[in-house]
N, C-alpha and C positions, 0 to 999 in steps of 0.2 A: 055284615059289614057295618061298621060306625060308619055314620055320618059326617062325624068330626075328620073320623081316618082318612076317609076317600074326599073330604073338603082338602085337608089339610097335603095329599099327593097332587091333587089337582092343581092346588093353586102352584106346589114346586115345579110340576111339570109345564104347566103355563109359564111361567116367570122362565124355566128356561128358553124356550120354545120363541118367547119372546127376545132374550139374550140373544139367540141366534139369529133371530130375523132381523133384530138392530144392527148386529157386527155385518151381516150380508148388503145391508142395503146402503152401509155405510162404504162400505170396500166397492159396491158396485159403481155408486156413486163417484170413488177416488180413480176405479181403473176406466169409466166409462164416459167421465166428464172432469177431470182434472181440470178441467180452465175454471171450472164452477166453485173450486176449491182455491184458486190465486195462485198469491205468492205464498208457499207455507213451508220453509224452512225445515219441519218437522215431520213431511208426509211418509214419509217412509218409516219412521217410530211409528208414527200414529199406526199407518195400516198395519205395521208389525204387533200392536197391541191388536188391535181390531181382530186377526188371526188367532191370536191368542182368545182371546175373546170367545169368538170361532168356536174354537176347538173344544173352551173349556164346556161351554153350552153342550157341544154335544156328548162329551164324556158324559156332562152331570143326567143328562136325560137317557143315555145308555145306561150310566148307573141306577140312576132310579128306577127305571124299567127292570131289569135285571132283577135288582132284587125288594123290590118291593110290588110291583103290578100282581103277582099271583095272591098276596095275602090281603092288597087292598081294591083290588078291580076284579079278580077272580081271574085272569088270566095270566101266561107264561109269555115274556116278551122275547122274541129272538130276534136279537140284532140284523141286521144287513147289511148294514155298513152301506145302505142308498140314501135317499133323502128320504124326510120327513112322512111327506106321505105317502112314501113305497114301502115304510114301515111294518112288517108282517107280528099281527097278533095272534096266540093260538091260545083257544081256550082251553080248558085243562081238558077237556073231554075228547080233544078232537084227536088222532094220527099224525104224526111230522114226517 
């Protein structure tokens, strides 16, 4: 495994992971403390982008996993569709 290869999955899988946690904490923020946000004309765009957002994160880090985790980490990622860190990795060697 290059060095560069597994720098360069790393940092995409971080940057999203990151994406998600920004759009999460931001939406928690909008549905958990709305007074903390004022008067904002736009909140419901906003949070709708936010969603988006959301979503997009976690597609990109499904896809990345998917197909690229075997050739750059050594392991096969299988979805779950749970959060983050209910995530299940298998390595190639193991039984599913």
């Amino acid at each position: 495994m290059s060095c560069v290869k597994h720098a360069l999955y790393e940092a995409l899988e971080q940057k999203y992971i990151s994406d998600k946690a920004e759009a999460i904490a931001m939406l928690k923020l909008a549905f958990d403390n709305a007074v903390a946000i004022g008067d904002h004309p736009t909140l419901l765009a906003d949070m709708d982008k936010l969603v988006c957002q959301l979503a997009q994160a976690e597609e990109n880090i499904e896809s990345l996993r998917n197909n690229f985790a075997e050739d750059v980490v050594g392991g096969t990622y299988r979805g779950t569709g749970r959060r983050l860190d209910d995530i299940a990795w298998v390595e190639k060697n193991d039984s599913v």
